[in-house]
N, C-alpha and C positions, 0 to 999 in steps of 0.2 A: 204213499204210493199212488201212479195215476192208476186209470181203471184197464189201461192195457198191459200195462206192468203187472197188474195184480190178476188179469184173466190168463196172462203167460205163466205166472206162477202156481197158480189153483190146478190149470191143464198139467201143469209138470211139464211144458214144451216151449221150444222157442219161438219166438216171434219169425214169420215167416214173410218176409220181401221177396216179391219176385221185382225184375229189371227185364222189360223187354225193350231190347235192341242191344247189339251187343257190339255197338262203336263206341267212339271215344268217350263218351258221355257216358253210355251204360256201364262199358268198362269201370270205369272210374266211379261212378258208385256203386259199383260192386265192391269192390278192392275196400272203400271208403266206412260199406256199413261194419265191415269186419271188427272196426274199435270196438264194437259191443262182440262180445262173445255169446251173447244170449238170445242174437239174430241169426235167423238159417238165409239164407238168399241162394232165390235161384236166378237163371239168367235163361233169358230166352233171345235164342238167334238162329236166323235158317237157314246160316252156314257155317261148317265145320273149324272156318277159323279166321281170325280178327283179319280184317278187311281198311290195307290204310288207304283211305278216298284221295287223299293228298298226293298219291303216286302212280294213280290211275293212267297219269298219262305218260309215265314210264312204261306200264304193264304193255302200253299200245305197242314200242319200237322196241321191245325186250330188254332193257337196261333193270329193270327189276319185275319182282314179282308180286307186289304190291300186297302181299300178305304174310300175318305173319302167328305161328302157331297160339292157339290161345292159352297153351302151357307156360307162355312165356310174359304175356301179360294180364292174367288171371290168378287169383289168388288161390291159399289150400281150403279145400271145403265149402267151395262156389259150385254150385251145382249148375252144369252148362246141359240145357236144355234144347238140341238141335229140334227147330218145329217154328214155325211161319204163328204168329198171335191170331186169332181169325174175330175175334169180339172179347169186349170186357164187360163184363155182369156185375157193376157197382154193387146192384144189390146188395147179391151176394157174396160179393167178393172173389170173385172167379175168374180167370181166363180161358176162353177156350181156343184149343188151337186147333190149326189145321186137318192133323192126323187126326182129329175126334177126339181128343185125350182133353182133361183139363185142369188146372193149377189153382186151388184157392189160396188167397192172399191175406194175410193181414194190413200189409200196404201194400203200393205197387208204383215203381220206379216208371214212369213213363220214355222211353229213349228212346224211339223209332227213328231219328234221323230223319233225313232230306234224299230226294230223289230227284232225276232232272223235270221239267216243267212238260205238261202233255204237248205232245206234236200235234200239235193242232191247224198247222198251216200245211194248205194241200198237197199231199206228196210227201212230207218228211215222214211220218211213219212208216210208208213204206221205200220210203229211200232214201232215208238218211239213217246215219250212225248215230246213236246217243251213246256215251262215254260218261255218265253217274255211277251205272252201277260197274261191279264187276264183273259181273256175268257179259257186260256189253263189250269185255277186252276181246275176248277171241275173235267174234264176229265181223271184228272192226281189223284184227289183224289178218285174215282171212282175207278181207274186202280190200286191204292194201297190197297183201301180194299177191292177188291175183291182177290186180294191176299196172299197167305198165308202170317202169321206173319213172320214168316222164310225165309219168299221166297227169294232167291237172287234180288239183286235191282240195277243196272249197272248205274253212274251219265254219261255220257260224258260229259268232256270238266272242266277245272280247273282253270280258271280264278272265278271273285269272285260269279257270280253267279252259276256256279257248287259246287262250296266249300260249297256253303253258305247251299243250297240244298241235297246236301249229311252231314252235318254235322246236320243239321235240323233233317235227315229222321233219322240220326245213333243215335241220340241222344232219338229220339222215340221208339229204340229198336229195329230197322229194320236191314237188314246184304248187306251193300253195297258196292259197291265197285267203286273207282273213275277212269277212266277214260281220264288219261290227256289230252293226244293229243302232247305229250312233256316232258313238264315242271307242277308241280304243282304250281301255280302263278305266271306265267309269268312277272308279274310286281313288285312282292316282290324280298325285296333283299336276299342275302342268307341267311342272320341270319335269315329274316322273314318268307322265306320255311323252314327252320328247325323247328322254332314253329309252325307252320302250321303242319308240317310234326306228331310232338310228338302228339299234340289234336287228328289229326286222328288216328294216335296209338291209343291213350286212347279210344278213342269213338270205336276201331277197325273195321275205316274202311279200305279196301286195295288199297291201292295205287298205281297205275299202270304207271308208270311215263316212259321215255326216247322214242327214235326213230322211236322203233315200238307201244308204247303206241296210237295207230291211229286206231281208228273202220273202217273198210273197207266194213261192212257189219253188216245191224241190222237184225234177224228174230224173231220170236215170243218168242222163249225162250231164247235167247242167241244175245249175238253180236261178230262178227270173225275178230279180230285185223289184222293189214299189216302184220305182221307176221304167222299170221295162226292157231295162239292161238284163242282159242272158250270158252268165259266168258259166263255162264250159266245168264240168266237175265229174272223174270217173270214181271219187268216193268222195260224199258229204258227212263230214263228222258236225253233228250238233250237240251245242255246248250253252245252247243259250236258254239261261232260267231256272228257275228248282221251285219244287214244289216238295209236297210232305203226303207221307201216309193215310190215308182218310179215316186207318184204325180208329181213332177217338169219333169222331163223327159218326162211321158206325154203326158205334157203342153207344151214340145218344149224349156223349158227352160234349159240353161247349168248347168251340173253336173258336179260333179269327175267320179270315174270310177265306183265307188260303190252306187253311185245316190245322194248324197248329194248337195245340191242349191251349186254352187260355186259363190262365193261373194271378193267381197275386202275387207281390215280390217275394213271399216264400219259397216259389215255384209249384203252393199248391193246388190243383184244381179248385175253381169258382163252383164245381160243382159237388166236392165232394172232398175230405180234408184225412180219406185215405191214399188219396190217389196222387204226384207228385210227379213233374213233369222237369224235363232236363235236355238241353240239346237242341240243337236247329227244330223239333217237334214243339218246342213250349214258347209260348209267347207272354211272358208275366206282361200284368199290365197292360196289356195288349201292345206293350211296345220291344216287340223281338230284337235279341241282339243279332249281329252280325252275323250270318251263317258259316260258320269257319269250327275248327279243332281249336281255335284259340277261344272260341266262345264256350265251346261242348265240351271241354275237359274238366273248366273251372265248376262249370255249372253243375256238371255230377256230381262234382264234392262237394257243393253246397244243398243239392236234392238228396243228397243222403244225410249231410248235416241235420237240414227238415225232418225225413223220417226219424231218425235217434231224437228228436230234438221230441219231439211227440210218442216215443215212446217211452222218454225221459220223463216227460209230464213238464217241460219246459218251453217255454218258448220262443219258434223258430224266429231266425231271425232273416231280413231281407236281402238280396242277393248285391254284392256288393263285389263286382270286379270291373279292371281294368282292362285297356287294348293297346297295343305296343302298336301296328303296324298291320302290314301285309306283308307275305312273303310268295314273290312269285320266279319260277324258275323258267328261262326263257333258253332253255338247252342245256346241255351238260358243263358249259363251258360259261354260261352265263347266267344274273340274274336280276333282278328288281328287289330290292327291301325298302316298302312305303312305309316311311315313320308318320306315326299319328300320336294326336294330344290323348290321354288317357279314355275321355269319351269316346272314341274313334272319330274322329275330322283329321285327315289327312293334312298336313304338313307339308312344308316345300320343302325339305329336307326328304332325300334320297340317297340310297346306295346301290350303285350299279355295277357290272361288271364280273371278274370272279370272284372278286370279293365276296359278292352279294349270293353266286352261286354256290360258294363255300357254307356261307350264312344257312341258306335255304336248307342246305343239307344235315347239318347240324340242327335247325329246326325240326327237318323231319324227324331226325334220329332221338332228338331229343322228347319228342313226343314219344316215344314208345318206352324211353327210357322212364317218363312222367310215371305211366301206366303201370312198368313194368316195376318200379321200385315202391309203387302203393300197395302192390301185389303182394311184396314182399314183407312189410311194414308201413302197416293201414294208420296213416294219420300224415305220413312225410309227406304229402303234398302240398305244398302251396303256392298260393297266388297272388299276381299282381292285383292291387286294390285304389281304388279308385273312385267310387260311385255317387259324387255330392250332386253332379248334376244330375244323373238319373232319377236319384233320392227327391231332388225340387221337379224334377219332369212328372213323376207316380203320383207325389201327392197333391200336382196343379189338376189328377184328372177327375171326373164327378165321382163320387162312392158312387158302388153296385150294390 
């Protein structure tokens, strides 16, 4: 027997995980540690129910409600613990949260997820919309109808949640205009900015793409590019960038530079081998995958693998998935699906059109269904696999 194994049995009690963050990632190793029956988990989230970030920019034009009950993808006997993490006490092993209350841990599922990037260019915080969280839906729908029908509408930022957000709004008859920051899709290949590119034609929205396409400045009616150019805008939705939690940092725990747990291909903390990290929040290796639900779903069920794997008295093994693509939906009627080689490098193969809108949708749906059938029987998930270049990328870097 290992010595955690045998400290669980001496107490008479179960091994107790807590998971905080209660998106797709934590979800998912929630659902995941249940293969053991002799783990209690709790789940800490500091709202009342599972929040899909993929459809945020639906919740803007009301075509959905971008949430969805955590009855439904949450397993029997997961203790869901409504309360904000406010520090974690390695030490001790502890969490303490907001409300003053606190959770001791035997291990602890790190998943706090991604948040959008600070506004830090003069004016956007206080006059622009940021659309990461969900709490930013109402304000931002507020902010559109109290606006004229007509009124100019500025996205910044062209990655998929800008696209996704101006093709939503343009699609409702709004007159907007994007924003890049650069490049429109940074991640698509060429042929797949061309289609992108045509949709937004059609939808007419304008495209503000290259060098100087960079907001330097947000004010009330307008934002004033590094150029000098003054785009007229009665609501600024910003979309450009994400950043992560500072929770671990803190807590005194090692990051990367941008706050993410940094961990080893196990996913588990460099500083400590109770603690286990998962989701846009961990950076194994210090080299982060892709911040997507394609990245954070797999990942959970491999940060719970790690926990069982160590409480097994075995050893865990290194994170080992794959990436299909990107899925971006540019209105209700249309979409983008960027095929990529299993590393994630974008491919010139593309599908666009309703095809690709149908796709998207089924993607979303399909994620909840991922979630919601591990809930159900903890072990059916799995994943695309992949990882030889990672595996030569981890072990070219110096030991720590």
């Amino acid at each position: 027997m290992t010595e955690a194994r045998t400290h669980r049995t001496r107490r008479g009690q179960k091994t107790h995980v807590v998971v905080i963050g209660g998106g797709y990632a934590g979800v998912m190793a929630a659902n995941h540690l249940r293969l053991d029956d002799d783990v209690a988990v709790t789940l800490i989230n500091p709202r009342p129910q599972f929040v899909e970030r993929i459809r945020l920019h639906q919740l803007v034009t009301g075509s959905d409600d971008s949430v969805v009950d955590y009855d439904t993808v949450l397993g029997d006997g997961i203790t869901l613990v409504v309360d904000a993490a406010d520090h974690i006490d390695a030490a001790a092993r502890r969490v303490e949260l907001a409300s003053g209350t606190t959770l001791d841990y035997d291990y602890l599922i790190y998943a706090v997820g991604s948040t959008g990037a600070a506004l830090t260019v003069p004016g956007a915080a206080e006059f622009a919309h940021p659309i990461s969280e969900y709490e930013h839906g109402e304000p931002l729908r507020a902010a559109l109808a109290a606006a004229a029908g007509d009124a100019p509408i500025v996205v910044v930022g062209a990655g998929p949640t800008g696209m996704e957000v101006a093709a939503e709004l343009a699609e409702g008859g709004r007159r907007v205009t994007l924003v890049c920051g650069s490049v429109l899709g940074p991640y698509l290949s060429t042929a797949g900015r061309r289609t992108a590119a045509k949709r937004f034609a059609r939808l007419g929205v304008t495209v503000l793409d290259g060098p100087d396409a960079v907001v330097a400045a947000v004010h009330p009616d307008a934002v004033t590019l590094a150029d000098g150019r003054r785009v007229p805008s009665a609501v600024t939705v910003w979309t450009a960038g994400f950043g992560v939690p500072d929770l671990a940092a803190r807590s005194g725990l090692t990051t990367d530079r941008i706050g993410r747990l940094l961990t080893d291909e196990t996913l588990t903390s460099v500083d400590d081998d109770r603690i286990v990290a998962a989701g846009d929040a961990s950076a194994p290796s210090d080299l982060p995958l892709r911040m997507s639900c394609q990245a954070a779903i797999p990942l959970g069920a491999q940060a719970a693998n790690t926990v069982l794997s160590r409480i097994a008295g075995t050893e865990p093994k290194a994170i080992n998935q794959a990436f299909t693509g990107q899925c971006i939906s540019l209105g209700r009627d249309a979409g983008l699906i960027q095929i990529a080689h299993l590393d994630d490098r974008a491919m010139r193969l593309h599908i666009g059109g309703r095809l690709a809108a149908s796709i998207k949708e089924q993607v979303c749906r399909g994620t909840i269904s991922f979630l919601s059938r591990e809930a159900r029987k903890p072990g059916s998930y799995f994943w695309l696999k992949g990882g030889k270049r990672r595996q030569r990328l981890a072990e070219a870097l110096p030991v720590r």
